[in-house]
C-alpha positions as CSV (number, residue, x, y, z in Angstrom):
1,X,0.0,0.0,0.0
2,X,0.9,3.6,-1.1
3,X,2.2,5.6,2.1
4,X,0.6,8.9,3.0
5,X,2.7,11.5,1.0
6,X,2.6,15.2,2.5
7,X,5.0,17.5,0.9
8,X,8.0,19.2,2.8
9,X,6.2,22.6,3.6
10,X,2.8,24.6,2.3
11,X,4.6,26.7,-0.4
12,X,5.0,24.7,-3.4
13,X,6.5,26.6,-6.3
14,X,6.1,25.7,-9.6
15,X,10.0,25.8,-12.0
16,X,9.7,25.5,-16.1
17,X,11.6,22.3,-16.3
18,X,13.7,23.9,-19.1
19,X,15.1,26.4,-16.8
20,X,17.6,24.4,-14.9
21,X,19.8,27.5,-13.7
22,X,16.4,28.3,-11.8
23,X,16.2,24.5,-9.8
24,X,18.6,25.6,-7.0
25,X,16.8,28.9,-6.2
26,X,13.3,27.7,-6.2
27,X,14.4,25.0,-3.9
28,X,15.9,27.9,-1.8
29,X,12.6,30.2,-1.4
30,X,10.2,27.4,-1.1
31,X,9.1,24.2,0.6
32,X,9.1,21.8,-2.4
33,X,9.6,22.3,-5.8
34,X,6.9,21.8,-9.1
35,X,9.9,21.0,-11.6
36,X,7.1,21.4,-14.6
37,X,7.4,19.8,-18.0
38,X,4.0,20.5,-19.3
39,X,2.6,24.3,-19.3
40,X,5.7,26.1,-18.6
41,X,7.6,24.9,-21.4
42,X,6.9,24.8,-25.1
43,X,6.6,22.2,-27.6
44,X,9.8,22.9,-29.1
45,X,11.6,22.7,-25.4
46,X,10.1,19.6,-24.2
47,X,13.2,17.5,-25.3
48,X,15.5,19.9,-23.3
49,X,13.4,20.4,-20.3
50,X,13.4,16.4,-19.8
51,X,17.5,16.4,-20.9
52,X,17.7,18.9,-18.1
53,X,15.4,17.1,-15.3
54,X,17.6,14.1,-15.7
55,X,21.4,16.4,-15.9
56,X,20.6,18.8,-12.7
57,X,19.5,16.5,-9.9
58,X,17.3,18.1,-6.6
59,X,16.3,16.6,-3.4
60,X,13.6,14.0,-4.2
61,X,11.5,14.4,-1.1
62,X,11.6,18.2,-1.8
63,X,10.6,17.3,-6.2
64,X,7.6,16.8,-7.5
65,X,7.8,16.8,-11.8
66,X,4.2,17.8,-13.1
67,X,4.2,15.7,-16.4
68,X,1.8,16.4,-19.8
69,X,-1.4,14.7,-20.2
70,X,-2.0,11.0,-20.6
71,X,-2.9,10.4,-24.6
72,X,-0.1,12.4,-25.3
73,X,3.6,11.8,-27.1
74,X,5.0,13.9,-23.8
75,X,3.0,11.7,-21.4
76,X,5.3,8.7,-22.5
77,X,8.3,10.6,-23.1
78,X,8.3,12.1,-19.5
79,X,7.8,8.8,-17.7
80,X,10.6,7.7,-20.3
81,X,12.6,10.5,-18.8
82,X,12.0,10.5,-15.0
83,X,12.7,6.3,-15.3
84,X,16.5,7.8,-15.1
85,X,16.0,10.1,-11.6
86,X,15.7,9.9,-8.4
87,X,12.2,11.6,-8.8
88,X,9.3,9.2,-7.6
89,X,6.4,12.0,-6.9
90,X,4.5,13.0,-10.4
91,X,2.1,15.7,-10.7
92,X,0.0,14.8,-13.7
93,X,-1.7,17.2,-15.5
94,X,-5.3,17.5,-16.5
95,X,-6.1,14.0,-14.9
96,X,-9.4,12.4,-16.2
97,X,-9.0,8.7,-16.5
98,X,-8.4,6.6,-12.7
99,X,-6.8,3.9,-14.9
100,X,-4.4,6.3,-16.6
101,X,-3.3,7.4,-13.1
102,X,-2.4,4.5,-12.1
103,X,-1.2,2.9,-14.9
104,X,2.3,3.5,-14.3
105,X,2.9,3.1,-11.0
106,X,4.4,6.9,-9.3
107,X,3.4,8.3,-6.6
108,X,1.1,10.6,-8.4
109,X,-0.9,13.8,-7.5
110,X,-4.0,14.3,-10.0
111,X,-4.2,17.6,-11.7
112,X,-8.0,18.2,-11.5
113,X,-8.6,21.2,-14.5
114,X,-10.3,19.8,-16.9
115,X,-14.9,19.3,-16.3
116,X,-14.1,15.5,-17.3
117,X,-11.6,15.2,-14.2
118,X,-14.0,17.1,-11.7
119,X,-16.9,15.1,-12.4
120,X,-14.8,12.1,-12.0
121,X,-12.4,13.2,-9.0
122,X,-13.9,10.8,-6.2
123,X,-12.9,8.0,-8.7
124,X,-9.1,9.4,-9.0
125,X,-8.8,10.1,-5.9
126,X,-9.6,6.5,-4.7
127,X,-6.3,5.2,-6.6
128,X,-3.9,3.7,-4.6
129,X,-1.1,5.6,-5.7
130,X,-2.9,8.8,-5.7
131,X,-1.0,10.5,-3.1
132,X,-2.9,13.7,-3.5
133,X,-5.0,15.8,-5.7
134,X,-4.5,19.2,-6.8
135,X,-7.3,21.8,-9.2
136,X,-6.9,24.6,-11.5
137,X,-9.2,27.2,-12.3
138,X,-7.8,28.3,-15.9
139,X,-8.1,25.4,-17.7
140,X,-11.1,23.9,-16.0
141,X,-12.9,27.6,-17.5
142,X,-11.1,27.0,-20.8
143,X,-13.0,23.8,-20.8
144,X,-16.1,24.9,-20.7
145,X,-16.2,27.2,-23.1
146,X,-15.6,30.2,-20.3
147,X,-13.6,33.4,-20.3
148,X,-13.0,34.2,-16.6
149,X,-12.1,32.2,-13.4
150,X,-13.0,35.8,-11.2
151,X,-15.1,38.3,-11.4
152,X,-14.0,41.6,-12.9
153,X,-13.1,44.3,-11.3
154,X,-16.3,46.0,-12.6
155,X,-18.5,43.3,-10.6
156,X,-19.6,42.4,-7.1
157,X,-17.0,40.2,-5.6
158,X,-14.0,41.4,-7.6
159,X,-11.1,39.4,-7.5
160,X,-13.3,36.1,-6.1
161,X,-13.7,32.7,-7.9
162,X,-16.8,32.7,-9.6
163,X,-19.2,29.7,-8.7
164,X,-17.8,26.8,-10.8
165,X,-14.7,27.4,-10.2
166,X,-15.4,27.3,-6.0
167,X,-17.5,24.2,-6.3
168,X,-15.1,22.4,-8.2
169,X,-12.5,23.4,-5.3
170,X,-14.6,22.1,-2.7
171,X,-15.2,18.7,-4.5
172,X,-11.9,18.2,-5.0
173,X,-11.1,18.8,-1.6
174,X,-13.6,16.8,0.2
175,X,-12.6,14.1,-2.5
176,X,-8.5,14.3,-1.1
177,X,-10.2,14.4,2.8
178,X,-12.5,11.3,1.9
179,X,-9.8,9.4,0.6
180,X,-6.7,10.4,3.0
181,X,-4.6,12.5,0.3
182,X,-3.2,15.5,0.6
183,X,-5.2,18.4,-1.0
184,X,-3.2,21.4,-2.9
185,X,-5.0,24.9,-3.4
186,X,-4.7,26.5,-6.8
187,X,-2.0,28.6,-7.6
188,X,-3.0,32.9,-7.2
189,X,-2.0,34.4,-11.0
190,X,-2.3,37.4,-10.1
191,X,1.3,37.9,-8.2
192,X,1.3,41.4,-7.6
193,X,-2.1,40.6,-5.2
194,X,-0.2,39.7,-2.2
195,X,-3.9,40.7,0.0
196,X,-5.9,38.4,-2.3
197,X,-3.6,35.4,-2.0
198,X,-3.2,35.6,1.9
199,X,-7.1,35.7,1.7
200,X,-7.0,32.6,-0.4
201,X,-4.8,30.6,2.0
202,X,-6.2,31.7,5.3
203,X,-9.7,29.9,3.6
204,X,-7.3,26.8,2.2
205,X,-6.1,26.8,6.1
206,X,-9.5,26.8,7.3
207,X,-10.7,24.2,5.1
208,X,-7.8,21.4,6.1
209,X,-5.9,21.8,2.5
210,X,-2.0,20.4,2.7
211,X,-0.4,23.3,0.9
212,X,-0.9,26.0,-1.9
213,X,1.1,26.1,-5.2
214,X,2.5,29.3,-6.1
215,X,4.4,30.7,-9.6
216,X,6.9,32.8,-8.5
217,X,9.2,32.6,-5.4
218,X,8.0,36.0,-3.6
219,X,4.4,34.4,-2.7
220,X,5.9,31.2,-1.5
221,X,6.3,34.2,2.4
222,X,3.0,34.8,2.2
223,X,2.1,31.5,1.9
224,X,4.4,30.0,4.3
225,X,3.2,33.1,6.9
226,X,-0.5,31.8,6.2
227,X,0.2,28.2,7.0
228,X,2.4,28.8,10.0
229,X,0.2,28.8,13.2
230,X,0.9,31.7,15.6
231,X,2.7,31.3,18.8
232,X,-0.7,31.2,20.8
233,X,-2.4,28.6,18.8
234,X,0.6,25.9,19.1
235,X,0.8,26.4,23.0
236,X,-3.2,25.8,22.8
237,X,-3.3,22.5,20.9
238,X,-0.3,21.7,22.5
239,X,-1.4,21.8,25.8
240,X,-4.9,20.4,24.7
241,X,-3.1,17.2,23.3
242,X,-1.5,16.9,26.6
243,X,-4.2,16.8,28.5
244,X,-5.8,14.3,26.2
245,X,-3.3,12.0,26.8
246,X,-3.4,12.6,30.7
247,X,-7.2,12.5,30.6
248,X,-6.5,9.4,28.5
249,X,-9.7,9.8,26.1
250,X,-13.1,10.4,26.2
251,X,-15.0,13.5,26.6
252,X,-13.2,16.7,28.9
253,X,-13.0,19.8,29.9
254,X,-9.9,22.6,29.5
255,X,-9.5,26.4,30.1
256,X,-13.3,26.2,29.9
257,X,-13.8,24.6,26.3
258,X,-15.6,21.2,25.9
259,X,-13.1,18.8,24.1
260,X,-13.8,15.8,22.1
261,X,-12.5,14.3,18.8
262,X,-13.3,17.0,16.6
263,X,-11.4,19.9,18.4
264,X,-8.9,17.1,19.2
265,X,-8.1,16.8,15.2
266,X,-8.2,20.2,15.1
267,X,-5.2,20.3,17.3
268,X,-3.4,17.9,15.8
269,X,-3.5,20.0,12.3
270,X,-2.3,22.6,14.0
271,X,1.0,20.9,15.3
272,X,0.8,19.3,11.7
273,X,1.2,23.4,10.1
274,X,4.0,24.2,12.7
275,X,6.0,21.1,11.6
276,X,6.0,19.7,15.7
277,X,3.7,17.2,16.2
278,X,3.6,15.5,19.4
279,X,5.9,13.1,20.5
């Protein structure tokens, strides 16, 4: 059986797999590293970028390598290509098939951006070596026809997903939660919006997701900062958990607040965020 997978940190940046002078430094300003052979890089540089993710070696528990499509030429020739690295954690893109997924055998987070993949996420997600599941809101609007993942600037809740786009977020993360896989929030486009994205991962936060992918290095703070629990919170679920095991289970009471499982998981999230779990 598959082991649970959860990346090294929340910020997850993606790096055009072409662009090997820019490995070392991604892996410097964030948690793990997206080496990406799909979108990022064009046709005529797909032989390179794979030339490249084989010649300039990174940490493989920090590496995941998002890979084209299955049905593609590149779908074969990347799996061709990662056979000859260390890397064993695949992102592939605009997942739509469960057999496809796990037809060859990685460790693989599922890319859900296309309405096929959405509808059929529960399914994907229930692979063994699903590891995790990740959406995207540009291609997923592409895909139906659409023109916009937000509303404009000119409408009521500028800035904000528009409807689809939030429901197909919320399936895909109750999908990764039903099925014990990491969940990864959509990547913020718009980089300059350093107040929308912290808005965006205080909500991933809230809603239990694993960590947020980002496109360039300076949102990988904000993210990390939004992740990170604040002094007060750790003591709190630290001390909660401690208790727990000196109550040793069951219904109690602390500092006045009724805890039982629930708040219990909660607590244990939190130690999860701050990278100190209880001993």
């Amino acid at each position: 059986m598959t082991r649970r997978w959860l990346p090294a940190g929340p910020a997850l940046l993606f790096c055009p797999a072409d662009r090997p002078e820019r490995y070392a430094k991604a892996a410097e300003r964030a948690d793990g590293v997206i080496l990406d052979l799909e979108d990022a890089v064009s046709p005529e540089r797909k032989a390179a970028a794979r030339e490249a993710l084989a010649a300039t070696p990174l940490d493989p528990e920090r590496v995941i390598v998002r890979i084209n499509a299955a049905g593609t030429d590149d779908h074969a020739l990347d799996l061709q290509a990662l056979a000859g690295t260390d890397y064993r954690v695949i992102m592939q893109a605009k997942s739509e098939d469960p057999e496809t997924v796990r037809a060859h055998g990685y460790s693989t987070i599922a890319l859900i951006e296309t309405p096929l993949g959405a509808v059929r996420c529960e399914e994907i997600a229930a692979q063994e070596n699903c590891v995790g599941l990740m959406w995207g809101a540009e291609d997923l609007v592409a895909g139906m026809g659409g023109q916009s993942s937000r509303y404009g600037v000119d409408e009521a809740n500028a800035g904000r997903y528009r409807d689809v786009p939030v429901a197909v977020r919320a399936r895909v993360r109750l999908a990764a939660a039903a099925f014990g896989k990491a969940a990864i929030d959509a990547v913020h486009i718009d980089i300059a919006d350093t107040v929308g994205l912290s808005a965006e991962v205080r909500d991933a936060v809230a809603l239990g997701f694993t960590a947020t992918a980002c496109i360039h290095p300076s949102q990988a703070a904000v993210i990390r900062d939004g992740y990170a629990p604040d002094p007060s919170e750790e003591a709190w679920a630290r001390a909660v958990l401690t208790e727990a095991r000196r109550f040793g289970g069951g219904v109690f009471a602390f500092d006045g607040q009724m805890i039982d499982g629930p708040v219990l998981k909660q607590a244990e999230a939190v130690l999860v965020r701050a990278g100190r779990p209880l001993q």
